[in-house]
C-alpha positions, 0 to 999 in steps of 0.5 A: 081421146080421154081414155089414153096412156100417152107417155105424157101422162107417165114420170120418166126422170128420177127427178120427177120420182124425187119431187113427187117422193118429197113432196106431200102424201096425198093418199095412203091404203093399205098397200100404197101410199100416193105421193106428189109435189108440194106445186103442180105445174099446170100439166095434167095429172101424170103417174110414177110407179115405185113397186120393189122387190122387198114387197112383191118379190115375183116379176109376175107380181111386180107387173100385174099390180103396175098393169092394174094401177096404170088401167086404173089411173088411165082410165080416171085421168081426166078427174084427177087433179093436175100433178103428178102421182106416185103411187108406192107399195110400202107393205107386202100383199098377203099370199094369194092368186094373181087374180085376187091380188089384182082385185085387191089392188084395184079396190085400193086404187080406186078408193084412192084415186076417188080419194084424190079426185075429191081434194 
């Protein structure tokens, strides 16, 4: 089924999260910067989540954007280029509700992912 999240599709090392930090940025928003290696190696589009407390400070924040991202990427998985995606909150998301930041978050992430879909 093309709709899955199998733990293939997910970095588990820090060695992956480091390749994919180092490589090049492939996308940037205005909460996220998407990173991936420089070389893929012919394994399907996989996803690294890197959302620190400096930016979201609430566990229950910090678990709704990775809940909203990981949907998102599951459910474009199979247009995505092959690699591996690190998707990296770099600024904090103004004050708002649970459920407007997730449509926030879900409006970058998509604009992103078709973004990459594209290269």
């Amino acid at each position: 089924m093309p709709t899955d999240f199998p733990s293939a599709a997910r970095l588990h090392r820090p060695s992956e999260y480091a390749a994919a930090l180092k490589g090049r940025r492939v996308a940037r928003g205005a909460l996220f910067v998407v990173s991936s290696p420089r070389q893929s190696d012919g394994v399907p589009a996989r996803l690294g989540l890197v959302v620190p407390k400096r930016h979201a400070p609430l566990a229950v924040t910090r678990n709704a954007i990775k809940r909203v991202i990981r949907e998102a990427f599951r459910l474009r998985r199979a247009d995505l280029p092959e690699g591996d995606l690190v998707f990296r909150l770099v600024s904090r998301p103004a004050p708002a509700s649970l459920t407007m930041l997730k449509r926030q978050v879900r409006t970058e992430v998509d604009a992103l992912l078709g973004r990459i879909g594209k290269c």
